[in-house]
C-alpha positions in Angstrom: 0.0 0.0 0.0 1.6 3.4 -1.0 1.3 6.3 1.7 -1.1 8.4 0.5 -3.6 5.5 0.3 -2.5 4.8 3.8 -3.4 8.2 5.0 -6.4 8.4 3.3 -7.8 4.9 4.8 -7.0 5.6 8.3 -7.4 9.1 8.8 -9.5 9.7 6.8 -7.3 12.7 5.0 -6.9 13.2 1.4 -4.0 15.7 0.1 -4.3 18.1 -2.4 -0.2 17.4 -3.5 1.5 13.8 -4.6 3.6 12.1 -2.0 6.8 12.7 -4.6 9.3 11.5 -2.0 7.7 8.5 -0.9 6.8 7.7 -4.7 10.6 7.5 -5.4 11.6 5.9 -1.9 9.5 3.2 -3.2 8.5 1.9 0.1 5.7 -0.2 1.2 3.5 -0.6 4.1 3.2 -4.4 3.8 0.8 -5.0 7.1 -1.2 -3.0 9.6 -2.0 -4.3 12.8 -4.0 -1.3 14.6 -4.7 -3.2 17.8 -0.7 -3.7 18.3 -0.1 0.1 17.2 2.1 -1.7 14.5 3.1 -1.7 10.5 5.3 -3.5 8.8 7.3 -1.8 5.8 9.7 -2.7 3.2 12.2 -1.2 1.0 13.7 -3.1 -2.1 16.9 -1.2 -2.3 17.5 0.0 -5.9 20.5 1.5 -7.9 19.5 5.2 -7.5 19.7 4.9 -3.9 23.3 4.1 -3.7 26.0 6.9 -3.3 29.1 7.1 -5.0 30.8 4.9 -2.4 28.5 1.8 -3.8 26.9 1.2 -0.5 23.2 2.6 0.2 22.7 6.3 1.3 22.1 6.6 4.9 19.5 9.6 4.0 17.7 6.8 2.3 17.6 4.2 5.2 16.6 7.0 7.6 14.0 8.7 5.4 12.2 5.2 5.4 12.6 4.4 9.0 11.5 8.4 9.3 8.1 7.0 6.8 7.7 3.7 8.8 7.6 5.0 12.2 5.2 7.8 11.0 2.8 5.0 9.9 2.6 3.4 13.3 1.7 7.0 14.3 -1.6 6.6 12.4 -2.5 3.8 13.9 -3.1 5.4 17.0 -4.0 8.7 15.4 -8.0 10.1 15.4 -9.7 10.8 12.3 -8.0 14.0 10.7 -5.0 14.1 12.9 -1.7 14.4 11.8 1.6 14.4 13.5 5.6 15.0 13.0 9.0 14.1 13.7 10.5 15.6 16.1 13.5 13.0 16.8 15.0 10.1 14.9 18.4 8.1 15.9 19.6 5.8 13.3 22.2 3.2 13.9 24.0 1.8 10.7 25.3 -1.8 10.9 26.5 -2.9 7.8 26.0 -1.2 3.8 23.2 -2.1 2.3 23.4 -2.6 -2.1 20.8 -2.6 -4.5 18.7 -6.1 -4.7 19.2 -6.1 -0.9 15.3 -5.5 0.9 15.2 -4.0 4.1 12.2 -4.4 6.8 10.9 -2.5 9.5 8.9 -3.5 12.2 7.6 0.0 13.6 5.7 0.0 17.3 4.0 2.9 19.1 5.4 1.8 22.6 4.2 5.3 24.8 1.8 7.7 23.8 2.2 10.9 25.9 -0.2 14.0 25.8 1.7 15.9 23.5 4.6 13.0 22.1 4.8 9.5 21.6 7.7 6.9 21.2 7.9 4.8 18.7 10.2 2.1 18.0 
């Protein structure tokens, strides 16, 4: 399911502009399980993610973690609500090349009144 579609489903919000950057992430939000505050996402690392060192760019890895954990958001969200980032730590264990698919397991784990941690 492609993020905009996502949205739409669950929060019932529709956007008047494309999601461009998710389009060419190319990510996917493979499951949804709302009573576990959870989704499941995937990235099939492709060729025009890869810097000039032949290895994945972190910017890409973190800008879909970044997507993934804003999709467990929703899931404990109210209709029309939206939210934002206002931390991320990424921890980089090994270069990633295109063919290679990455999965995230993203978890609401504390919602506060005005933040929430997500894992």
């Amino acid at each position: 399911m492609k993020t905009l579609d996502f949205l739409s489903e669950h929060i019932g919000i529709s956007f008047q502009q494309s999601d461009s950057y998710g389009d060419w992430l190319g990510f996917e939000i493979d499951s949804v399980k709302k009573e576990e505050n959870k989704v499941i996402t995937s990235l099939l690392i492709r060729r025009d993610h890869v810097s000039p060192t032949g290895a994945v760019h972190g910017g890409v890895v973190s800008g879909f973690l970044d997507s993934s954990l804003g999709c467990a958001m929703v899931t404990i969200m109210d209709k029309g609500q939206m939210c934002s980032t206002v931390e991320l730590n990424v921890k980089f264990f090994k270069p990633l090349s295109p063919g290679d698919k990455i999965i995230a397991e993203s978890e609401v784990i504390h919602k506060g009144r005005t933040l929430c941690t997500v894992l």
